[in-house]
Backbone and ligand atoms as CSV (ligand in chain L), in Angstrom:
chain,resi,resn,atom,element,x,y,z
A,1,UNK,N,N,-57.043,246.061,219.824
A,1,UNK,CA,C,-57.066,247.411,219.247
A,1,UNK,C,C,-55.646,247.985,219.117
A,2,UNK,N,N,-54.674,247.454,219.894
A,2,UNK,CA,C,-53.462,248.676,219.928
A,2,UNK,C,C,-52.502,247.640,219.059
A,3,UNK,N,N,-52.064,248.724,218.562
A,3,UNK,CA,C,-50.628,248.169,217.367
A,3,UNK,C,C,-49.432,247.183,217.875
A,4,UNK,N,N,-49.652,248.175,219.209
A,4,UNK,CA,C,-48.025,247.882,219.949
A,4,UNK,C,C,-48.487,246.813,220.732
A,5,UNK,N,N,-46.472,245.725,220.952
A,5,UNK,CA,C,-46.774,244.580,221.779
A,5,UNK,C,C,-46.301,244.859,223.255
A,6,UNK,N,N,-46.351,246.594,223.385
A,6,UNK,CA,C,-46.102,246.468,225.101
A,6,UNK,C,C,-47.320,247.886,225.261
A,7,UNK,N,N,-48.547,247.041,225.380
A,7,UNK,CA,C,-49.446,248.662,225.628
A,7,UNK,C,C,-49.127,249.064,227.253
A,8,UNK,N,N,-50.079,250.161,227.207
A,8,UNK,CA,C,-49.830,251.000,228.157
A,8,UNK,C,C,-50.938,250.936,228.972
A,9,UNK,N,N,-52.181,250.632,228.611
A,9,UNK,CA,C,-52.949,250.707,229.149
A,9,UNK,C,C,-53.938,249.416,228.665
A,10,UNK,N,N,-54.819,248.639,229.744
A,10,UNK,CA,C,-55.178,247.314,229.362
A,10,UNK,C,C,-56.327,247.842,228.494
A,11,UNK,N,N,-56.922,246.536,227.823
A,11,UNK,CA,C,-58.400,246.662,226.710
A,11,UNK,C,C,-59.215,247.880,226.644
A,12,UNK,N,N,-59.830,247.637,227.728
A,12,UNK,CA,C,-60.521,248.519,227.991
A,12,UNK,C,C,-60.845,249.552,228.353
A,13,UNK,N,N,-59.242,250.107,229.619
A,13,UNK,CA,C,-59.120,251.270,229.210
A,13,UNK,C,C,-58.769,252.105,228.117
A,14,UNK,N,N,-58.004,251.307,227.458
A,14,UNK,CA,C,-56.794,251.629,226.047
A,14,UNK,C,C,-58.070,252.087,225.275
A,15,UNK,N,N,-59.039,251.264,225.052
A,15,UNK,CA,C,-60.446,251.782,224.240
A,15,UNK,C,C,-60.975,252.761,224.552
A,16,UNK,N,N,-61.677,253.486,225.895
A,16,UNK,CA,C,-62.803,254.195,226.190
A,16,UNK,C,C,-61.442,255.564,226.516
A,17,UNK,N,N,-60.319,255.048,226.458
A,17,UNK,CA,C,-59.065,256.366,226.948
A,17,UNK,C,C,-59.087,257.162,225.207
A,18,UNK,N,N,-58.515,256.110,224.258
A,18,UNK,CA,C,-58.663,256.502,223.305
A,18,UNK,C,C,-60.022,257.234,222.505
A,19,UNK,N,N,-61.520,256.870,222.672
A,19,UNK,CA,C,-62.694,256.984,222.267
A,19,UNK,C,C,-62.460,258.934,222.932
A,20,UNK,N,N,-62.313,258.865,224.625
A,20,UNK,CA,C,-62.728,260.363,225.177
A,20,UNK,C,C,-61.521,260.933,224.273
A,21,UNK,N,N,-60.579,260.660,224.195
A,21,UNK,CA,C,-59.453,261.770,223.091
A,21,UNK,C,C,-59.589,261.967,221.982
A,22,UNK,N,N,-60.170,261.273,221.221
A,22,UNK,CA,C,-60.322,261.240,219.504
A,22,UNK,C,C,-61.805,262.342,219.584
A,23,UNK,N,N,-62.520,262.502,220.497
A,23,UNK,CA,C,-63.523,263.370,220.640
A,23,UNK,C,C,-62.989,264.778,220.779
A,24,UNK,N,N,-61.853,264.887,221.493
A,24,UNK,CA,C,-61.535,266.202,221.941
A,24,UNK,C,C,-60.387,266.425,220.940
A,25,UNK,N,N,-59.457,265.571,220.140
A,25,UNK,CA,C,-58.890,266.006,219.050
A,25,UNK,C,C,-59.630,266.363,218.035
A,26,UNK,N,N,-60.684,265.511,217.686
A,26,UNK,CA,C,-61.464,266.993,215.887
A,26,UNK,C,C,-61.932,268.275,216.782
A,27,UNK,N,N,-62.952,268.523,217.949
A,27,UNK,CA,C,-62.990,269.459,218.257
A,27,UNK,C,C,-61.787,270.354,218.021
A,28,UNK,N,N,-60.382,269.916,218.683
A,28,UNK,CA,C,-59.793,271.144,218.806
A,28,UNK,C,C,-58.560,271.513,217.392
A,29,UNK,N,N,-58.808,270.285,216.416
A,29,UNK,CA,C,-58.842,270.476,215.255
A,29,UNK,C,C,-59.796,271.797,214.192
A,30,UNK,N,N,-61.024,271.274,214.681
A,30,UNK,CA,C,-62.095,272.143,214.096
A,30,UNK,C,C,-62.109,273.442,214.795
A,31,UNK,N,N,-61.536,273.791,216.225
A,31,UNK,CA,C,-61.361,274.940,216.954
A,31,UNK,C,C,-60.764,275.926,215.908
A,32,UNK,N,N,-59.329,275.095,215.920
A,32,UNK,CA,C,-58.188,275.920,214.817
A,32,UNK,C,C,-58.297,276.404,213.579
A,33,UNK,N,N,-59.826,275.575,213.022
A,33,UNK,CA,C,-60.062,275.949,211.515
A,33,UNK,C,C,-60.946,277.033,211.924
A,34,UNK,N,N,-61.555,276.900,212.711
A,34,UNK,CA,C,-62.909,277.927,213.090
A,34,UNK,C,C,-62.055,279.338,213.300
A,35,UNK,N,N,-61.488,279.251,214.568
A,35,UNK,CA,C,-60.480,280.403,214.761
A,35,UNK,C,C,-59.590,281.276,213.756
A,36,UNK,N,N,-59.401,280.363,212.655
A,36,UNK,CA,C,-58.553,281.119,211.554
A,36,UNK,C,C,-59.785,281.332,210.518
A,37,UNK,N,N,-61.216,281.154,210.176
A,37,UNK,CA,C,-61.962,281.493,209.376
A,37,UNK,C,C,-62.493,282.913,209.979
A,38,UNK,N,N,-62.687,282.781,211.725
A,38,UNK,CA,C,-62.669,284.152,212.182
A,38,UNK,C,C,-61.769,285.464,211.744
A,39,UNK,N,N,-60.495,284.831,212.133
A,39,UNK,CA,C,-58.788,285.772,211.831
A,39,UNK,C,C,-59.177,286.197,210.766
A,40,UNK,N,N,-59.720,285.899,209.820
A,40,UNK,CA,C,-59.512,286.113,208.004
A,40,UNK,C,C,-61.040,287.719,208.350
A,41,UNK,N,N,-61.840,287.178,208.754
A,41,UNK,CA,C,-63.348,287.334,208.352
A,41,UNK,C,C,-63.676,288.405,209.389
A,42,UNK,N,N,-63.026,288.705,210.589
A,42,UNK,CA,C,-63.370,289.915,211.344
A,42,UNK,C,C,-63.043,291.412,210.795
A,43,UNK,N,N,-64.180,291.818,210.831
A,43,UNK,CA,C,-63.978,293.602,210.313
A,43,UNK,C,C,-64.966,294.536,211.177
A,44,UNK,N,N,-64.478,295.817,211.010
A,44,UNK,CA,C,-64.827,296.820,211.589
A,44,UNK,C,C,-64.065,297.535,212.732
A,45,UNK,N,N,-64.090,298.245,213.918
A,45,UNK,CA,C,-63.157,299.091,214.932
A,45,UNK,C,C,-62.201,298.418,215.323
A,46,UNK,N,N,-62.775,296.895,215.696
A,46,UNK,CA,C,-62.120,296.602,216.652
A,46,UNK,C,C,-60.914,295.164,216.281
A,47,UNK,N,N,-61.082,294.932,214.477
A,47,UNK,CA,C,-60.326,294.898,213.527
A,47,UNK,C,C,-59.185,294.194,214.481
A,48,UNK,N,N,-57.752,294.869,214.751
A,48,UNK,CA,C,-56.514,294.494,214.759
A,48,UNK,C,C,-56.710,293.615,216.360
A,49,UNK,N,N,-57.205,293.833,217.234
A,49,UNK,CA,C,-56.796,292.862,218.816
A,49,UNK,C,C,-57.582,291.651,218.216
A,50,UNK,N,N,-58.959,291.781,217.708
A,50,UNK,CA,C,-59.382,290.611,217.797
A,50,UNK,C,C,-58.881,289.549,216.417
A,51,UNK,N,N,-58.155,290.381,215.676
A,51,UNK,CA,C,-57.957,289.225,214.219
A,51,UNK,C,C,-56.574,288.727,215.236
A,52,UNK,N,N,-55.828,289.808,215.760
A,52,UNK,CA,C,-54.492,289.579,216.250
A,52,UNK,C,C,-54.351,288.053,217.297
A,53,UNK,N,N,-55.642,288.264,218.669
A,53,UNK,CA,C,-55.978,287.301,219.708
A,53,UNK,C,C,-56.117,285.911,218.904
A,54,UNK,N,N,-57.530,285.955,218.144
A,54,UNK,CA,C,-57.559,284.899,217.166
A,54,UNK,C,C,-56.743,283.906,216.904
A,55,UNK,N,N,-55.370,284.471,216.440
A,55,UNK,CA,C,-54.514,283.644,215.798
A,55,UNK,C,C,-53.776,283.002,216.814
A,56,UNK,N,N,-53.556,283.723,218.363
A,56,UNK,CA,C,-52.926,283.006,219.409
A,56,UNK,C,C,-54.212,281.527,219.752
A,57,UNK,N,N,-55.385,281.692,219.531
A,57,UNK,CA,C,-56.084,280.568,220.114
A,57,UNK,C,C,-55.914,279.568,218.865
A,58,UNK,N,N,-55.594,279.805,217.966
A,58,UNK,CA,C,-55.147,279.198,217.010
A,58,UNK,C,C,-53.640,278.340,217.104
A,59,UNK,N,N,-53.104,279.096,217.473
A,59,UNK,CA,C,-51.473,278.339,217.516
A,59,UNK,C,C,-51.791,277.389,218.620
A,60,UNK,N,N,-52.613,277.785,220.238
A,60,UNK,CA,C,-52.659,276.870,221.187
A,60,UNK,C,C,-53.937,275.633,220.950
A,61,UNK,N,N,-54.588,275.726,219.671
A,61,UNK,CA,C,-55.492,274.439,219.383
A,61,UNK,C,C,-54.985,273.838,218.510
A,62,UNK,N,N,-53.740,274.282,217.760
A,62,UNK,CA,C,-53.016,273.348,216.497
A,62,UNK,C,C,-52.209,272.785,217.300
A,63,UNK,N,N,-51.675,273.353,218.827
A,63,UNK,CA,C,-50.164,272.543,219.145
A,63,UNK,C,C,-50.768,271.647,220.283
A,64,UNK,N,N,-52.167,271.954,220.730
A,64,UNK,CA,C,-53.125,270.763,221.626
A,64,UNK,C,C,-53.489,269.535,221.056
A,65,UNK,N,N,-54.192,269.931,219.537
A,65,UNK,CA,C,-54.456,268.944,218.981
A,65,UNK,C,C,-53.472,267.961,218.280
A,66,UNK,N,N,-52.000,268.308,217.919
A,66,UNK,CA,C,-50.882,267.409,218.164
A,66,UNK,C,C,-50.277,266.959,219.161
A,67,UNK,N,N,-50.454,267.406,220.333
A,67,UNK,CA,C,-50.570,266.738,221.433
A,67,UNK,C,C,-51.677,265.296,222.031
A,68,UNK,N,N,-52.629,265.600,221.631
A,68,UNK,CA,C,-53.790,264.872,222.133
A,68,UNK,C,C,-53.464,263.884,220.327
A,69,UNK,N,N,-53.265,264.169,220.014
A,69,UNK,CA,C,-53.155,263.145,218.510
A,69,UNK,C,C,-52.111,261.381,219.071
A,70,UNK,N,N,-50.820,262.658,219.103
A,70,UNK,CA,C,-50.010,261.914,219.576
A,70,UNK,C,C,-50.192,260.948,221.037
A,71,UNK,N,N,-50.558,261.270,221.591
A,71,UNK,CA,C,-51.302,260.371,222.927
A,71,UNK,C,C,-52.158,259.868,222.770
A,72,UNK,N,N,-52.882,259.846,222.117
A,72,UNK,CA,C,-53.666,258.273,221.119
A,72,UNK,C,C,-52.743,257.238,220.947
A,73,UNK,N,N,-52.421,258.185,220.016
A,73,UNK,CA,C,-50.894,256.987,219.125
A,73,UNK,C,C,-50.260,256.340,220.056
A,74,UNK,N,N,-49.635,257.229,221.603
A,74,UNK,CA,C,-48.823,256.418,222.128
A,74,UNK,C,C,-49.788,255.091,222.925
A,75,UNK,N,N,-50.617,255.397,222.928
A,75,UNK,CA,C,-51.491,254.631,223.845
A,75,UNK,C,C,-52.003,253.314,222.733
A,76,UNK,N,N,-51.317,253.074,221.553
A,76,UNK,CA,C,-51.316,252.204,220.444
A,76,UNK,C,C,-52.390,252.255,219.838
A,77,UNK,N,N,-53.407,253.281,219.159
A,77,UNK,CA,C,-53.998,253.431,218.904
A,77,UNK,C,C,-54.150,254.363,217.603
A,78,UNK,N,N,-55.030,254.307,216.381
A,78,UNK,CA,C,-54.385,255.112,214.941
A,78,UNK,C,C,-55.414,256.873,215.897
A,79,UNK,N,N,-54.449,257.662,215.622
A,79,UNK,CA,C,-55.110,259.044,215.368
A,79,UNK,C,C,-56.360,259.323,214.294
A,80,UNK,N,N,-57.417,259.768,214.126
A,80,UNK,CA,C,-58.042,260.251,213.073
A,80,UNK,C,C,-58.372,261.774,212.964
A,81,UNK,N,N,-57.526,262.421,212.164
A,81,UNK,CA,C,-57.983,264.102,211.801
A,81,UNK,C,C,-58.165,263.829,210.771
A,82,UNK,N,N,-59.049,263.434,209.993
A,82,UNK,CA,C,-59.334,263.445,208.603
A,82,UNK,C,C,-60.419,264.608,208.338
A,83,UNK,N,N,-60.106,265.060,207.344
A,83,UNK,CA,C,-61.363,265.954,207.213
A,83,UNK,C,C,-62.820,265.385,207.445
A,84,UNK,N,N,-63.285,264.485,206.725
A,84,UNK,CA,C,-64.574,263.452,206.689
A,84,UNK,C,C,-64.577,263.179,208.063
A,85,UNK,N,N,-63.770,262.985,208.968
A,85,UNK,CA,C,-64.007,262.693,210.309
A,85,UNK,C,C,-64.081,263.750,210.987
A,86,UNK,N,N,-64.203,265.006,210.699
A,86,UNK,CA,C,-63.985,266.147,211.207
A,86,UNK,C,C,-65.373,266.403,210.960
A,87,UNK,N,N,-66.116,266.522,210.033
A,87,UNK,CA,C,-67.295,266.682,209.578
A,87,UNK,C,C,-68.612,265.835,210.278
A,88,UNK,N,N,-68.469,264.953,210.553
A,88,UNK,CA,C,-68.800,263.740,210.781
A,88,UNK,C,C,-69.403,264.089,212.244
A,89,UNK,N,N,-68.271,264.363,213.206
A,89,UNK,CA,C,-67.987,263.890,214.721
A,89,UNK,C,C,-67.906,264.961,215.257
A,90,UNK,N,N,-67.457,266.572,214.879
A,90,UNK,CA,C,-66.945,267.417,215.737
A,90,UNK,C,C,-68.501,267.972,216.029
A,91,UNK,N,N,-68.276,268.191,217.747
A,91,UNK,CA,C,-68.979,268.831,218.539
A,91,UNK,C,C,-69.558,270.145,218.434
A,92,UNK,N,N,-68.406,270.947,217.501
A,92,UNK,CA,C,-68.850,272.772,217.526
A,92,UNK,C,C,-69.526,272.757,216.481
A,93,UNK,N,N,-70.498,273.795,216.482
A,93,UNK,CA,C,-71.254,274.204,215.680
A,93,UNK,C,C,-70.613,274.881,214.053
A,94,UNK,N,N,-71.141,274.673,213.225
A,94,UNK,CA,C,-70.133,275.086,211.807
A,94,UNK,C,C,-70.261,276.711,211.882
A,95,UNK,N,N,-69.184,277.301,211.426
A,95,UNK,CA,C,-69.289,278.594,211.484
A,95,UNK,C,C,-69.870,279.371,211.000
A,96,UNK,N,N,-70.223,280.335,210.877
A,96,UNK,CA,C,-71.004,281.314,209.557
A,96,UNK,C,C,-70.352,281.917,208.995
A,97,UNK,N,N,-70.716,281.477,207.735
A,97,UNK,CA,C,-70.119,282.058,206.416
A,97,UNK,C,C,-70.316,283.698,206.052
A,98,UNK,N,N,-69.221,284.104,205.963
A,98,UNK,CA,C,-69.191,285.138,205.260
A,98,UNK,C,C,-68.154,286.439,206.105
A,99,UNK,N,N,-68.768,288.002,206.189
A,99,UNK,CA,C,-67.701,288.703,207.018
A,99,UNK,C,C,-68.936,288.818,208.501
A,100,UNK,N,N,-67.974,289.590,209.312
A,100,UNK,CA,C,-68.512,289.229,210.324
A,100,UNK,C,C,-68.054,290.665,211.196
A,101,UNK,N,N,-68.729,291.700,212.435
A,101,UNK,CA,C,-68.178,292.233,212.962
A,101,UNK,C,C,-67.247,291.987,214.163
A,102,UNK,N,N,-67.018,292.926,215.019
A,102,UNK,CA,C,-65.797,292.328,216.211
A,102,UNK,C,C,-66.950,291.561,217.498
A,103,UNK,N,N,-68.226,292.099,217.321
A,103,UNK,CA,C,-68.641,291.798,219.029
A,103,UNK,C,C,-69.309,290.537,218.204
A,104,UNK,N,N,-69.933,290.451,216.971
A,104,UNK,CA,C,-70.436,289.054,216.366
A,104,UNK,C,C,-69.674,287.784,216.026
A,105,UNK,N,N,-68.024,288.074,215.989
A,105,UNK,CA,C,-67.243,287.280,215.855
A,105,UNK,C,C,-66.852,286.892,217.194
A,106,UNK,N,N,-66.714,287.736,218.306
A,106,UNK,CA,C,-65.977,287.536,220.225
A,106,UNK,C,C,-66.985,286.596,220.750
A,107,UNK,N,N,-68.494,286.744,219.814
A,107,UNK,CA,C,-69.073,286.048,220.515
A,107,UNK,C,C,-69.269,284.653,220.003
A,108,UNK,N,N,-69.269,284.573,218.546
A,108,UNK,CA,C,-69.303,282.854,217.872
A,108,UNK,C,C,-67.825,282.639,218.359
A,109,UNK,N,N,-66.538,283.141,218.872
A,109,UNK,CA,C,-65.500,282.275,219.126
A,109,UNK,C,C,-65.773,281.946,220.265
A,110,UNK,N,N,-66.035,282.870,221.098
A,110,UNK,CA,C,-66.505,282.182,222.881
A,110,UNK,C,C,-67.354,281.198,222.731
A,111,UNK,N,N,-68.278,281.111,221.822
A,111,UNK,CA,C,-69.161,280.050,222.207
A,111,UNK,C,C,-68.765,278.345,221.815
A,112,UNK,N,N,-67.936,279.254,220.659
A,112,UNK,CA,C,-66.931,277.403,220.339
A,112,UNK,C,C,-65.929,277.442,220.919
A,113,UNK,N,N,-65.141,278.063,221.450
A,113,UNK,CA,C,-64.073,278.066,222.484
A,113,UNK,C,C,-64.656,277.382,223.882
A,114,UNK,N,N,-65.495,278.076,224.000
A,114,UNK,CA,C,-66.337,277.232,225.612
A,114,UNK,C,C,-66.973,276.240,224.968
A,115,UNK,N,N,-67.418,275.603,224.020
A,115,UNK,CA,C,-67.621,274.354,223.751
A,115,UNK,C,C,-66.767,273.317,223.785
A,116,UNK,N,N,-65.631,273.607,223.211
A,116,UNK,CA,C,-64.270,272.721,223.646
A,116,UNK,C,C,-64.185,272.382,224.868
A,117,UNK,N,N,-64.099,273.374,225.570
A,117,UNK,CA,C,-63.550,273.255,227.097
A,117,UNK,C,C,-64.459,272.323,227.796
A,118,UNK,N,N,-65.874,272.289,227.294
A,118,UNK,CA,C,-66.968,272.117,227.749
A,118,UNK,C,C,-66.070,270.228,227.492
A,119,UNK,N,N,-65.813,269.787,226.550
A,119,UNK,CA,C,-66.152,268.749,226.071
A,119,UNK,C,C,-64.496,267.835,226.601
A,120,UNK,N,N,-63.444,269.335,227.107
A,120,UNK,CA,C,-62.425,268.777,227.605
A,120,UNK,C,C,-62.801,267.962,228.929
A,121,UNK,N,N,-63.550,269.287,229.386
A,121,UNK,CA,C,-64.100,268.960,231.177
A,121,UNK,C,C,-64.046,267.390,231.098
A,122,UNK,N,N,-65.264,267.292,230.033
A,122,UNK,CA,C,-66.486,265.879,230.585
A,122,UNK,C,C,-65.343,264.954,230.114
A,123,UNK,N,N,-63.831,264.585,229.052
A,123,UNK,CA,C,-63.650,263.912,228.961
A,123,UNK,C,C,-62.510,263.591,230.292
A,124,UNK,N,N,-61.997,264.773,230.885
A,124,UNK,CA,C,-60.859,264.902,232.363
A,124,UNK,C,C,-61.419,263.995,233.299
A,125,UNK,N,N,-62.972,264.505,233.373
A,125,UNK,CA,C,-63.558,263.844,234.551
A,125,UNK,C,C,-63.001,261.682,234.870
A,126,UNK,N,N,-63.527,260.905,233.735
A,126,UNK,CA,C,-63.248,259.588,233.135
A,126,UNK,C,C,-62.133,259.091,233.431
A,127,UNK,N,N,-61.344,260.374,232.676
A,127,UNK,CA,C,-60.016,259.649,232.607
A,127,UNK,C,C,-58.970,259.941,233.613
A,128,UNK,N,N,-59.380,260.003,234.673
A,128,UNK,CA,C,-58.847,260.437,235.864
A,128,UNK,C,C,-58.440,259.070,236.676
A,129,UNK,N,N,-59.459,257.919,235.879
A,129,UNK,CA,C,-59.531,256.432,236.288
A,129,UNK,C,C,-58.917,255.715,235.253
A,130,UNK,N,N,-58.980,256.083,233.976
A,130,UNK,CA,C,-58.711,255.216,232.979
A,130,UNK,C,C,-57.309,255.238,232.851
A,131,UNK,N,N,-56.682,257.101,232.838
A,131,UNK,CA,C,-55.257,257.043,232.667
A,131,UNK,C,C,-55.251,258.511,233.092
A,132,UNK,N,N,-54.263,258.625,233.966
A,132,UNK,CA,C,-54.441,259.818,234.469
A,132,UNK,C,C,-52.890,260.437,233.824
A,133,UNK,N,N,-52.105,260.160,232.831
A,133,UNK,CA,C,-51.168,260.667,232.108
A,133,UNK,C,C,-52.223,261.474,231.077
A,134,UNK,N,N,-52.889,260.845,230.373
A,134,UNK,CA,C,-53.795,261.675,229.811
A,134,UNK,C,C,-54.884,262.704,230.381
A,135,UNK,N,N,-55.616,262.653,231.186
A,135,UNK,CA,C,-56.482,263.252,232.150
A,135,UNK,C,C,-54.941,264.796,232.627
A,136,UNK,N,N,-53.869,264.049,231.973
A,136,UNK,CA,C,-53.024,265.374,232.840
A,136,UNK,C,C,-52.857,266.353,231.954
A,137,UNK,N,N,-52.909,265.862,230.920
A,137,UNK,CA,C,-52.246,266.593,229.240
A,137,UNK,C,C,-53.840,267.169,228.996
A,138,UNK,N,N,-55.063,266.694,229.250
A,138,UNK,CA,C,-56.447,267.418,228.651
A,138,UNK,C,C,-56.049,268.415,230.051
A,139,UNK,N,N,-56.025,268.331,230.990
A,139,UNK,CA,C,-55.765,269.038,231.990
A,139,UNK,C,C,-55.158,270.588,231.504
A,140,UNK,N,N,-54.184,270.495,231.001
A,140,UNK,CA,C,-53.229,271.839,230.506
A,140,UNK,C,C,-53.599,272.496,229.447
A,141,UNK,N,N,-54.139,271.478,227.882
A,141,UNK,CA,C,-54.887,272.282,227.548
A,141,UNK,C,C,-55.921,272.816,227.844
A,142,UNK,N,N,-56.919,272.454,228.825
A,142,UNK,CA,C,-58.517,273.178,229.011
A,142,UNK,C,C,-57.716,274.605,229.875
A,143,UNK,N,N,-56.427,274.480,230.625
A,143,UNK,CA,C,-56.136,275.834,231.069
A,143,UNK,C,C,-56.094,276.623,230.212
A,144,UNK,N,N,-55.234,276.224,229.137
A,144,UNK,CA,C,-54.574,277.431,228.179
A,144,UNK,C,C,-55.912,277.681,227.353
A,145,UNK,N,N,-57.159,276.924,226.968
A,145,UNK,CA,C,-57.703,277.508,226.246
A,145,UNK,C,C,-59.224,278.265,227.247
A,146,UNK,N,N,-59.285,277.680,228.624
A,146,UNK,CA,C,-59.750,278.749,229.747
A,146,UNK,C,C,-59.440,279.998,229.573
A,147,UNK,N,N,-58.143,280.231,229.554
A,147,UNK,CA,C,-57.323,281.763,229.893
A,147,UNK,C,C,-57.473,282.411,228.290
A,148,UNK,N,N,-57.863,281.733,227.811
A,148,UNK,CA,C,-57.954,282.534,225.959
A,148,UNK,C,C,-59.211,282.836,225.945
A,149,UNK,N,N,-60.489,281.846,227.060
A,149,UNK,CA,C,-61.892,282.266,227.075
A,149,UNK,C,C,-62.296,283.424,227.011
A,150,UNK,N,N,-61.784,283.417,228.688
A,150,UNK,CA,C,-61.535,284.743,229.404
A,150,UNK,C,C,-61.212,286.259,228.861
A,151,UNK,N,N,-59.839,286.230,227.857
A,151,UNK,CA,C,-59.706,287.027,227.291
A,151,UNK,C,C,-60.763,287.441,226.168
A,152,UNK,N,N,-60.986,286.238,225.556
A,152,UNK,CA,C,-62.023,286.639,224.320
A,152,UNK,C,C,-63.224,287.406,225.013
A,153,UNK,N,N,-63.841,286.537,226.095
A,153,UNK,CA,C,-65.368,286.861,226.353
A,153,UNK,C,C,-65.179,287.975,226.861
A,154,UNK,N,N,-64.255,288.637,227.074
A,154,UNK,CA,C,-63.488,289.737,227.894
A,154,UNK,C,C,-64.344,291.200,227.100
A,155,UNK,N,N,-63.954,291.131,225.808
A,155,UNK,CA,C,-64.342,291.934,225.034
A,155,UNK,C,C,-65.762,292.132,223.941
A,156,UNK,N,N,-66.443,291.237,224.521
A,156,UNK,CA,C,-67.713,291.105,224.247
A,156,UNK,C,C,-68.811,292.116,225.185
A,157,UNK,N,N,-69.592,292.611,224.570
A,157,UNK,CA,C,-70.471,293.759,224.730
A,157,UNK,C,C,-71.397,293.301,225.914
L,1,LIG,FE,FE,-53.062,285.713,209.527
């Protein structure tokens, strides 16, 4: 499976290391698209914190999911964010179309925000054996996007 002639990790971990990350990269691919269809689409009072918050869980699932991309790769393995693979494989639920208020939007982002995390957990747990360089990096993001939970679900009714 791996490109490179000095891997990092033998067969089989290199496989099931790569398989739990390519799961948690479209998620937090599809996080970032979800999060910015929110940013665009929230209206009513509470308007400016939550389009404003939005866009921070946004910057920390675009710069996770090039993180977790790239640690595939290093682990000699191809990345896939393709759209079609995004469609395909990602875990969160598709968003709803159209506009949306502040407590109907705090609450479809918490619930795909805690779906991520949900799906970081189960892949940390694994790879704690398989490769714990990775298990360290899902590690930091499930904090940063914990502490964005928190805030979001914060303001929910
Ligand atoms: Fe914007």
């Amino acid at each position: 499976m791996s490109h490179f002639t000095r891997p990092l990790l033998s067969g089989e971990a290199e496989s099931q290391t790569a398989t739990l990350l390519q799961g948690c990269l479209v998620d937090l691919i599809d996080l970032a698209l979800q999060m910015k269809q929110a940013h665009w689409n929230v209206v009513g009072p509470h308007f400016q914190p939550i389009h404003e918050k939005l866009d921070e869980v946004v910057e920390t699932a675009r710069e996770a999911s090039d993180e977790v991309a790239e640690r595939i790769v290093a682990i000699g393995v191809t990345a896939d964010g393709r759209a079609a693979t995004l469609v395909e494989s990602s875990r969160l639920d598709a968003f709803p179309a159209g506009f949306h208020d502040g407590p109907t939007i705090v609450t479809a982002c918490s619930d795909r925000l805690s779906k991520t995390c949900v799906g970081l957990r189960e892949a940390i747990a694994p790879l704690g054996d398989l490769d714990p360089i990775s298990e360290d990096l899902l590690i930091g993001i499930t904090a940063e996007l914990e502490k964005h939970l928190w805030m979001l679900q914060a303001q929910e009714k």
